[in-house]
C-alpha positions as CSV (number, residue, x, y, z in Angstrom):
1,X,104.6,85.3,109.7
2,X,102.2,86.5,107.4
3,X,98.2,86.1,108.2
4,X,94.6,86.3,108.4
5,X,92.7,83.7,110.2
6,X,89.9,81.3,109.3
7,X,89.5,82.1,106.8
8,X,93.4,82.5,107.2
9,X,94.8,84.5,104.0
10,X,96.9,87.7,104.6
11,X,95.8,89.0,108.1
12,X,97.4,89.4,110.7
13,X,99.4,87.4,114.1
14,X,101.0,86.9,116.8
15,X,104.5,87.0,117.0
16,X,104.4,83.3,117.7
17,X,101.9,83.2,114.4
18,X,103.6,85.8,112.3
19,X,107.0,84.7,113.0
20,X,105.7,80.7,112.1
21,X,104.0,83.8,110.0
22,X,103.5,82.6,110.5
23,X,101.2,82.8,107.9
24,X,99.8,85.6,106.3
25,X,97.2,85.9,108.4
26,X,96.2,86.0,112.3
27,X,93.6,83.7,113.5
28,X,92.7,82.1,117.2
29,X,91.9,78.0,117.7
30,X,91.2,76.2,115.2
31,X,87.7,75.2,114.2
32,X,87.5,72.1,115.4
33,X,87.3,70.1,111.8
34,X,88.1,66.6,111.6
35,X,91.2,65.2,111.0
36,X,91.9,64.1,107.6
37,X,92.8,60.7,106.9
38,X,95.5,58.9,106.4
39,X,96.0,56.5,103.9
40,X,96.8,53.1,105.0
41,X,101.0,51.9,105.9
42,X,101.3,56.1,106.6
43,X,103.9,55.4,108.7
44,X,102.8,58.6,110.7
45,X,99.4,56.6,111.6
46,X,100.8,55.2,115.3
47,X,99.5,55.9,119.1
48,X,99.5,59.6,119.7
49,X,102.6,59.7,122.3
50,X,103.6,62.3,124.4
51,X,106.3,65.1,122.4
52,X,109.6,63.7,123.0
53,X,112.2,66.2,125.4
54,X,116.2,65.6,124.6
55,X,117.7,64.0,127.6
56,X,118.8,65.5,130.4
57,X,122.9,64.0,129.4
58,X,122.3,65.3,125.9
59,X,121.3,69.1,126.9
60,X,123.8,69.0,129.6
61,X,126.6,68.3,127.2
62,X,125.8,70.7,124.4
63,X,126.6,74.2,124.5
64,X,124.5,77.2,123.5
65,X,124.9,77.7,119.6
66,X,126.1,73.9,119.2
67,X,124.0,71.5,117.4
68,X,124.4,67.5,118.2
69,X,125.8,65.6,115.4
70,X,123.8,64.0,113.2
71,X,124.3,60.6,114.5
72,X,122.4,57.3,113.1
73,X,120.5,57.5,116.8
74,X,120.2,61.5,116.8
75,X,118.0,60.6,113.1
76,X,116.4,58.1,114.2
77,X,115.1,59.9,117.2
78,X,114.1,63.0,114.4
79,X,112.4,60.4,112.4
80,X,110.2,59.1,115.5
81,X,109.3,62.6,116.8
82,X,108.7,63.8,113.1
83,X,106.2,61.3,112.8
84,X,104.6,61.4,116.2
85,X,104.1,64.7,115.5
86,X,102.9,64.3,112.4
87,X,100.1,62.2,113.5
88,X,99.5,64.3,116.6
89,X,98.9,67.5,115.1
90,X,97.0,65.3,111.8
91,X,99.6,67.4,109.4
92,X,99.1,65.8,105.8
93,X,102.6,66.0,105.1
94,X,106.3,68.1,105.8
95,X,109.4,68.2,104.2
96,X,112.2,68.7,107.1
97,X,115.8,69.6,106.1
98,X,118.9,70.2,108.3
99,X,121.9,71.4,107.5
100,X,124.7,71.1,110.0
101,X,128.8,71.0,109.3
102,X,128.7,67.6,110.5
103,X,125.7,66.0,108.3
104,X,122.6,66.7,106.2
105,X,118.7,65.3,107.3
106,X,116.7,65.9,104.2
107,X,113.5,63.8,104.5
108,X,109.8,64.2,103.8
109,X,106.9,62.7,105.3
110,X,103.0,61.9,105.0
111,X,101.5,62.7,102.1
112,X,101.3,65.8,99.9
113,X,97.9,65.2,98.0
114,X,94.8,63.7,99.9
115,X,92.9,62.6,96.7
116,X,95.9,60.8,95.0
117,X,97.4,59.7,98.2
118,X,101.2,61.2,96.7
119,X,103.8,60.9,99.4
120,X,105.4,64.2,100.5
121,X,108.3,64.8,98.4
122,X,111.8,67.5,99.2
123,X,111.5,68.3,95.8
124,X,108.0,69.6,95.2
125,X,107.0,73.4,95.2
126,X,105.5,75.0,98.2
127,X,103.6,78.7,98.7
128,X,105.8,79.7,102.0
129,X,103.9,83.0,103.6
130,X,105.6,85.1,105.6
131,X,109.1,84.0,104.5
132,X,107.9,86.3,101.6
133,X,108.9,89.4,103.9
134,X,112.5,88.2,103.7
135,X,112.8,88.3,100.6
136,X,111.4,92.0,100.7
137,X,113.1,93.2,103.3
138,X,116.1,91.9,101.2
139,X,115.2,94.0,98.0
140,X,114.4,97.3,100.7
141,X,118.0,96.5,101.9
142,X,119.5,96.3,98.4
143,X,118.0,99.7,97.7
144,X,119.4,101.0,100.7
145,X,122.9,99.8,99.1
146,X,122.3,101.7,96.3
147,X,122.1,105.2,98.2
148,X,118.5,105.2,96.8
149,X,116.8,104.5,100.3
150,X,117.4,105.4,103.7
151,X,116.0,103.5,106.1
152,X,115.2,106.5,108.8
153,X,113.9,108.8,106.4
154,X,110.0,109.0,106.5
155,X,107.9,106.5,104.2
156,X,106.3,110.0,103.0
157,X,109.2,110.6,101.2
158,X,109.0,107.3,98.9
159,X,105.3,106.0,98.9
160,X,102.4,108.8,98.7
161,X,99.0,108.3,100.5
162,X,100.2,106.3,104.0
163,X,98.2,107.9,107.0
164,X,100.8,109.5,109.6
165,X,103.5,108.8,106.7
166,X,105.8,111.6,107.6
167,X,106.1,110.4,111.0
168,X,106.8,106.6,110.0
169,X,110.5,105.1,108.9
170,X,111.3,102.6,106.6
171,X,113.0,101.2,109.4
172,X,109.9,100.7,111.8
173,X,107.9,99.5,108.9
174,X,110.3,96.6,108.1
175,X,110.7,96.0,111.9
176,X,106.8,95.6,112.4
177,X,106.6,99.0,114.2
178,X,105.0,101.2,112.3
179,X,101.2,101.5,114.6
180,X,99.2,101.0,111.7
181,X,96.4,98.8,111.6
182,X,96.7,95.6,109.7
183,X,94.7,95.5,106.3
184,X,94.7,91.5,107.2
185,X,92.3,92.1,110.9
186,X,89.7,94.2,108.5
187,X,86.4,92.0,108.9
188,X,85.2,93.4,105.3
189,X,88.8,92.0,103.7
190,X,88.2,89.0,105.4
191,X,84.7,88.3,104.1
192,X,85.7,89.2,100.9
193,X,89.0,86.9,100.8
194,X,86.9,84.2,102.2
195,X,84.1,84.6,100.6
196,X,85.8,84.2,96.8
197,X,89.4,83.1,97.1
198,X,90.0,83.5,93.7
199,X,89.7,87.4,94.0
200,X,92.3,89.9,92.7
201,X,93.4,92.2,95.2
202,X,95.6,95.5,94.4
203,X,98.0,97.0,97.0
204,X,96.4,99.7,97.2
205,X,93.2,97.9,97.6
206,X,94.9,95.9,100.5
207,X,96.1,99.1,102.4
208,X,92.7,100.7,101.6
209,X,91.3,97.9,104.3
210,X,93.9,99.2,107.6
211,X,93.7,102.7,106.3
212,X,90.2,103.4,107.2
213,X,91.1,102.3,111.0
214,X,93.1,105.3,113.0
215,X,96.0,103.7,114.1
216,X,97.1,101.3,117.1
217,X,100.1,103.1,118.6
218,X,102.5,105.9,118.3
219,X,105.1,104.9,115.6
220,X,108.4,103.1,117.1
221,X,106.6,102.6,120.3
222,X,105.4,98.9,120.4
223,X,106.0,96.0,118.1
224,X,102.6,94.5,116.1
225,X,102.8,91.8,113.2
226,X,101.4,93.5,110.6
227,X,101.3,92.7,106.9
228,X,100.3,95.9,105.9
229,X,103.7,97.4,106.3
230,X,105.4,95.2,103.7
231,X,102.6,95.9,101.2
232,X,104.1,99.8,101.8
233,X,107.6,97.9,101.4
234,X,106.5,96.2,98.4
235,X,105.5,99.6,96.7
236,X,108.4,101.6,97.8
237,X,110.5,98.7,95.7
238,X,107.9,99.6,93.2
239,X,108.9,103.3,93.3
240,X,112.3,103.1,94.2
241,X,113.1,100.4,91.7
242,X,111.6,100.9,88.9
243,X,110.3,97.8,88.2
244,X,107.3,95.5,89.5
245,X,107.5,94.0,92.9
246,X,107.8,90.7,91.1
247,X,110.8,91.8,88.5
248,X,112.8,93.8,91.4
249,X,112.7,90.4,93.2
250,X,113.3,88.2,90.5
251,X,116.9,90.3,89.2
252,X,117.7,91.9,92.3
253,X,116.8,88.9,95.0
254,X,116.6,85.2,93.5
255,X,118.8,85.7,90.6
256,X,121.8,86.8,92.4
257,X,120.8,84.1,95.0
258,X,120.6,81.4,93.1
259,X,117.2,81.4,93.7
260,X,116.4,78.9,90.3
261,X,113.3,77.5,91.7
262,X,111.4,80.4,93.6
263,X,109.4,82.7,91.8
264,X,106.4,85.5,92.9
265,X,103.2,84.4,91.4
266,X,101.4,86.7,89.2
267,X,98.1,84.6,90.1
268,X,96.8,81.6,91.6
269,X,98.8,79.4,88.9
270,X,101.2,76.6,91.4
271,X,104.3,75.4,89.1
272,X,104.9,71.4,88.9
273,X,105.3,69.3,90.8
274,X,103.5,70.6,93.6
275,X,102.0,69.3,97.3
276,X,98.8,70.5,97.5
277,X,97.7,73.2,100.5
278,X,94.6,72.6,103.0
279,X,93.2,75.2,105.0
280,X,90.2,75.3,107.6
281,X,90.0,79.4,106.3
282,X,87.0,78.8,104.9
283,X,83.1,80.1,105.6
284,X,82.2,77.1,107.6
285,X,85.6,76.1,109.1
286,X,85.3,72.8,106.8
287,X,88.9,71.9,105.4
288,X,89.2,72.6,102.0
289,X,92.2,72.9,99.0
290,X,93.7,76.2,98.5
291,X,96.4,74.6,96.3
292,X,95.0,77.1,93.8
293,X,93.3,80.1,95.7
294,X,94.8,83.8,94.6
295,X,97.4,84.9,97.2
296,X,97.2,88.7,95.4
297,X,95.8,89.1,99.1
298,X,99.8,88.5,100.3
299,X,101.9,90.1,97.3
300,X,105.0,91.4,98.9
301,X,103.9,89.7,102.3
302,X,103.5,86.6,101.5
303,X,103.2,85.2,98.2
304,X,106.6,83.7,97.0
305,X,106.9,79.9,96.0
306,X,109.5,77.9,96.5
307,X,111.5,74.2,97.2
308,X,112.8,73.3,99.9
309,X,116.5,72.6,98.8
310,X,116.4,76.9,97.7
311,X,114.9,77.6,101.0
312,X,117.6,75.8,102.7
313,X,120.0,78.2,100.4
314,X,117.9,81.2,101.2
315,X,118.1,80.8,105.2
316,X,122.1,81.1,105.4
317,X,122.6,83.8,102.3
318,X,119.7,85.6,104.2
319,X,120.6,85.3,107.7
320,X,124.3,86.0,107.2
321,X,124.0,88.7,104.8
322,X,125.5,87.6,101.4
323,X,123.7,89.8,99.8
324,X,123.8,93.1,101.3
325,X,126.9,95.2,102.9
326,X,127.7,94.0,106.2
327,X,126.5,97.6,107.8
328,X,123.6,97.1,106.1
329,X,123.3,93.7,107.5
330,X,123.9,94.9,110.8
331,X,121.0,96.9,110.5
332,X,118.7,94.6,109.8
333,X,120.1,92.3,112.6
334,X,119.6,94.8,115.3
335,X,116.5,93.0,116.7
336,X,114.1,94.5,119.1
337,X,112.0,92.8,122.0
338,X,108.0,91.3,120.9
339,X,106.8,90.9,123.9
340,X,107.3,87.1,123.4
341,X,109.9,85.1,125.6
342,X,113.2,84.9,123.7
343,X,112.0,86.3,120.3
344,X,113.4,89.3,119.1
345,X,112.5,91.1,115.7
346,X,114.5,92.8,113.1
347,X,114.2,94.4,109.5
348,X,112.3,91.8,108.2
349,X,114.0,88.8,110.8
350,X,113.5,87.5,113.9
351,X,115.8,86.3,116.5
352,X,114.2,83.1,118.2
353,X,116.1,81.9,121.1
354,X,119.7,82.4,118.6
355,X,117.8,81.2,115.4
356,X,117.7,83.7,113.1
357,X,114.8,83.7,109.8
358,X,111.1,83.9,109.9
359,X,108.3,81.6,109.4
360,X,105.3,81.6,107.5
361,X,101.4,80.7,106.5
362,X,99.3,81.0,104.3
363,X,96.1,79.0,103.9
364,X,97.2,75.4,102.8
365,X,100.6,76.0,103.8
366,X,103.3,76.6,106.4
367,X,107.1,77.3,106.3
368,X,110.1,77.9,108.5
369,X,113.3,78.8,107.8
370,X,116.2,79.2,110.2
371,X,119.6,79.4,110.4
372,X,121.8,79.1,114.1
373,X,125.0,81.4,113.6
374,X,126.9,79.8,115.7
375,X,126.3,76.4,115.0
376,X,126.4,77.3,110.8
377,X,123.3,75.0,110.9
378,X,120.3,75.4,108.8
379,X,116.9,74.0,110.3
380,X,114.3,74.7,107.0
381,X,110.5,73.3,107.1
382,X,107.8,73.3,104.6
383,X,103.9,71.6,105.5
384,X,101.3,71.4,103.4
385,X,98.3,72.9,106.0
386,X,98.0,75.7,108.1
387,X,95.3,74.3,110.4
388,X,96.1,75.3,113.8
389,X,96.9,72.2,116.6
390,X,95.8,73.7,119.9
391,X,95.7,77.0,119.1
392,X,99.6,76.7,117.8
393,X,100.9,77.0,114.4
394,X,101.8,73.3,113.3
395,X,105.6,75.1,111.7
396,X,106.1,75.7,115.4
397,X,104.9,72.5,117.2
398,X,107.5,70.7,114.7
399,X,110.4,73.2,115.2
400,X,110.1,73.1,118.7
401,X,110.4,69.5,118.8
402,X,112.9,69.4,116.4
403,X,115.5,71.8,117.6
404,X,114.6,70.4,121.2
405,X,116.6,67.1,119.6
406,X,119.1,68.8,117.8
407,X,120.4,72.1,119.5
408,X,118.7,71.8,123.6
409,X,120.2,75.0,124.4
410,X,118.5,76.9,121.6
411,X,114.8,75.9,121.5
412,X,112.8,77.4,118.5
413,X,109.8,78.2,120.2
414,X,106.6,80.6,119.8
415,X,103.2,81.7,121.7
416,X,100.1,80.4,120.3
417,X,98.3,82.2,117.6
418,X,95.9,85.3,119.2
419,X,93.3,87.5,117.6
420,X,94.7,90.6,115.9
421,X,94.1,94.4,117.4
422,X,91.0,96.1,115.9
423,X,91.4,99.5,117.7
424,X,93.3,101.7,119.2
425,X,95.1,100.8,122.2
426,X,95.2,97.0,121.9
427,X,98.0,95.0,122.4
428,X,101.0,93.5,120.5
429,X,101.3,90.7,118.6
430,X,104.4,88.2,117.9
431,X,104.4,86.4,114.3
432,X,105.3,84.6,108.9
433,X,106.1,84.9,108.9
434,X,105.7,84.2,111.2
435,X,102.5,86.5,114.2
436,X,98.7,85.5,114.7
437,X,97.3,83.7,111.8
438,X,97.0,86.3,109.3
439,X,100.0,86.3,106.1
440,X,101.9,88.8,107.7
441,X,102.7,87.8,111.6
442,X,101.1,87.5,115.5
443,X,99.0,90.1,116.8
444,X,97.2,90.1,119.5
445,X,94.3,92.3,121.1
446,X,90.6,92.1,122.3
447,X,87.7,93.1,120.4
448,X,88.4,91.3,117.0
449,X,85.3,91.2,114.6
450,X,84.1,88.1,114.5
451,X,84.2,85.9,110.7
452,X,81.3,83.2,108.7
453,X,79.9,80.6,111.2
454,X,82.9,78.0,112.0
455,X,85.5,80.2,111.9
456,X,86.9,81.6,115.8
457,X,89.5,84.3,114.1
458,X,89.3,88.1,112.8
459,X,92.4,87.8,111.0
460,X,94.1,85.8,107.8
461,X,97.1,84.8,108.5
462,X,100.2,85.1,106.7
C-alpha cells in the first residue's frame, strides 16, 4: 500500500489502495487513457465477460481457512478468469503464484514489455511498493529483538525532529496511526515527483512535505495509510542500526531470508531481466514507462525489488514470523479495525478477510502478497501497471477474483482507491501496500489539492 496518485509515486491511500498499497501513493479514478494494445494471439484478447463467482456447491463445501485443491478444472477455471480479467481491466501483463499443501499454480500472463511485445515471465524482476513496509516493519521488529527498541516508547526518543514526536509510538507509526499528514498528499511533492521523475528525494526531504501540515488526528485515535510514518521507520533503522536503510535490510532482512533476489535500489537502475512498469501518473494522465523513474520518493515505503518465486518465500517467513520471536510476532499481528469491511491492520500487516500480508503500487507496478494461516496457502501477485480499473487497484480486482475461486470463504477484497486527507479532521483511509493510490496505503478525505491537467488524484500512491 504505498502511494501517490496520478501522478501515482509515494502518496498516500486508501486502505483498499494502501493495502493493494497499494502503491505508494493515493490517487481517485483513473484518467481515462486508452487501453494499450495487445499484440495479436494474446490469449487475454477475448469478449470482456462478466467476473466469474465460485459456485454456490463449491463455497458451500469449503470451510473458512480451507483452500480448494488445485484440481485440473479448479486451474483451468484460474486460467479463464486470469485472462478475462486481464483483458477487462487492459493489465499488460501478471505473474500469479499459489502455493497450497495440495499443489503449486505458478503462471504468468500477457506481456511484460509493450515495445518488444516480451510475454510476462515468473522469473523477471518487479518494483513491488508497499510490500516494501514489510520488509521494514520486519527490520523495526528485529531491533525490537535486540532490546534496542521498544515499540511503546515515543519516536522522540529514536528519530529527532518529528512534530508531536513525544506523544507518537513506534507502535502507532508501524500500525498507520500516528495522525500525521502524509508527505505523499502534499500537492508541491506531487508536482515535483511528477513533474521530473528522475528526481532525488532525501527522507528528510520527504517528511519535510507532511511536516509543514498540522496534523489529522490525535495519535492512536484513527487509522490513516500514510507513507510518511515508515520514512520515520526507515530512519529509526538508520539510527538504531547503524547502518543505511538499505544495508540493515540487506544483512538483517533478505539475507537471513533467503532473500537472493530482492534488493533496495540505490537509484532508478532495474536489474535483469525485468517487465517493464506503465503508469497514467503522469502531467497529462497519458500512459507512459516508469520502468526506470527514481523511486527515492518511496525508500523505506516502497522501493524494494523483487521476483516473484522470493515473494512467494517472503509472504509465509513474514506472515508466520520466522524471523522474529513469537511475542514479537504477536505484536505485530495484533491488528486493529480501518474502517474497511473485513480488513484489519497491524505493525506493518494487514488482516484481509484471514489473509494476512500487504499489497503494493507504485507507478508502473503492482504487487500482493498473502498468506491464509489456516489453509498454509500462499496467494502472491506481481502486474506490471498501476492504472486504476474503475476506480479499483488492478492487484485487487485480480485477488478478489482469484481467492473467490480458490478459498470462497475468505475473499481478498478492498474499497476503491479515495483521495488522501489534506487537513485536519478528514477521514481515514484503508491501503501497499496497500491505501489510496499513493506508495504508502488508502486514505481518504475531502478537500485534496488538485494535480497537472489529466490527472483526478492529490496523492502518489504507494
Amino acid at each position: 500500500m504505498t502511494e501517490t496518485r496520478r501522478p501515482r509515486p509515494a502518496a498516500a491511500r486508501t486502505t483498499a489502495a494502501a493495502l493493494a498499497l497499494t502503491g505508494l501513493l493515493a490517487t481517485a479514478a483513473c484518467s481515462g487513457a486508452a487501453k494499450p494494445a495487445r499484440p495479436a494471439g494474446d490469449p487475454a484478447v477475448a469478449a470482456e465477460p462478466a467476473a466469474l463467482s465460485p459456485s454456490p456447491t463449491t463455497s458451500a463445501t469449503v470451510s473458512p481457512g480451507a483452500v480448494v485443491p488445485l484440481t485440473p478444472a479448479v486451474t483451468a477455471q484460474l486460467d479463464s478468469t486470469i485472462q478475462q480479467v486481464l483483458a477487462r481491466t487492459a493489465v499488460p501483463g501478471i505473474s500469479v503464484g499459489i502455493l497450497t499443501p495440495g499443489g503449486t499454480y505458478q503462471k504468468s500472463f500477457g506481456i511484460a514489455d509493450k515495445t518488444t511485445g516480451a510475454a510476462m515471465d515468473p522469473g523477471l524482476f518487479s518494483r513491488i511498493g508497499s510490500e516494501t513496509k514489510t520488509f521494514t516493519a520486519t527490520a523495526v521488529l528485529r531491533l525490537v529483538d535486540q532490546g534496542k527498541v521498544n515499540l511503546d516508547a515515543p519516536i522522540s526518543a529514536y528519530v529527532d525532529g518529528v512534530p508531536g514526536g513525544d506523544a507518537i509510538t513506534v507502535r502507532q507509526l508501524g500500525e498507520m496511526r500516528s495522525g500525521l499528514f502524509p508527505y505523499s498528499s502534499d500537492p508541491d511533492f506531487v508536482n515535483a515527483l511528477i513533474s521530473d521523475p528522475n528526481r532525488v528525494f532525501t527522507p528528510d526531504q520527504l517528511l519535510a512535505y507532511g511536516y509543514k501540515h498540522p496534523a489529522v488526528f490525535p495519535p492512536g485515535t484513527q487509522f490513516q495509510y500514510n507513507n510518511s510514518n515508515y520514512i520515520i521507520l526507515g530512519k529509526l533503522i538508520e539510527r538504531v542500526g547503524g547502518q543505511t536503510a538499505g544495508a540493515f535490510l540487506q544483512d538483517q532482512v533478505f539475507t537471513p531470508a533467503a532473500l537472493s533476489r530482492t534488493s533496495f535500489p540505490v537509484d532508478g537502475t532495474m536489474p535483469d531481466p525485468h517487465a517493464h512498469g506503465y503508469t497514467d501518473q503522469t502531467p497529462t494522465g497519458a500512459i507512459e514507462d516508469a520502468t526506470n523513474w527514481n523511486p527515492s520518493w518511496a525508500w523505506t515505503a516502497g522501493a524494494v525489488i523483487t521476483t516473484l518465486a522470493d515473494l512467494e518465500s517472503w509472504a509465509r517467513t513474514m506472515a508466520t514470523g520466522a524471523l522474529v520471536t513469537p511475542a514479537t510476532q504477536a505484536e505485530r499481528l495484533k491488528t486493529l479495525p480501518t474502517g474497511d469491511p473485513g480488513v484489519g491492520y497491524g505493525f506493518g500487516l494487514f488482516d484481509n478477510n484471514g489473509w494476512i500480508g500487504h499489497n503494493g503500487s507504485m507507478p508502473g507496478y503492482e504487487s500482493v502478497a498473502v498468506y491464509l494461516p489456516q489453509a498454509r496457502s500462499t496467494l502472491v501477485m506481481l502486474l506490471n501497471t498501476d492504472v486504476l480499473y474503475q476506480g479499483s487497484e488492478p492487484s485487487s480486482v485480480f485477488a478478489n477474483e482469484i481467492t473467490r475461486i480458490i478459498s470462497p470463504r475468505n475473499v481478498y477484497s478492498l474499497p476503491p482507491a479515495t483521495a488522501a486527507p489534506s487537513a485536519p479532521g478528514s477521514g481515514s483511509s484503508s491501503g501497499s501496500g496497500s491505501p489510496s493510490r499513493s506508495t504508502s496505503g488508502p486514505a481518504s478525505g475531502s478537500g485534496a489539492p488538485s494535480l497537472p491537467a489529466g490527472n483526478s488524484s492529490s496523492t502518489v500512491r504507494v
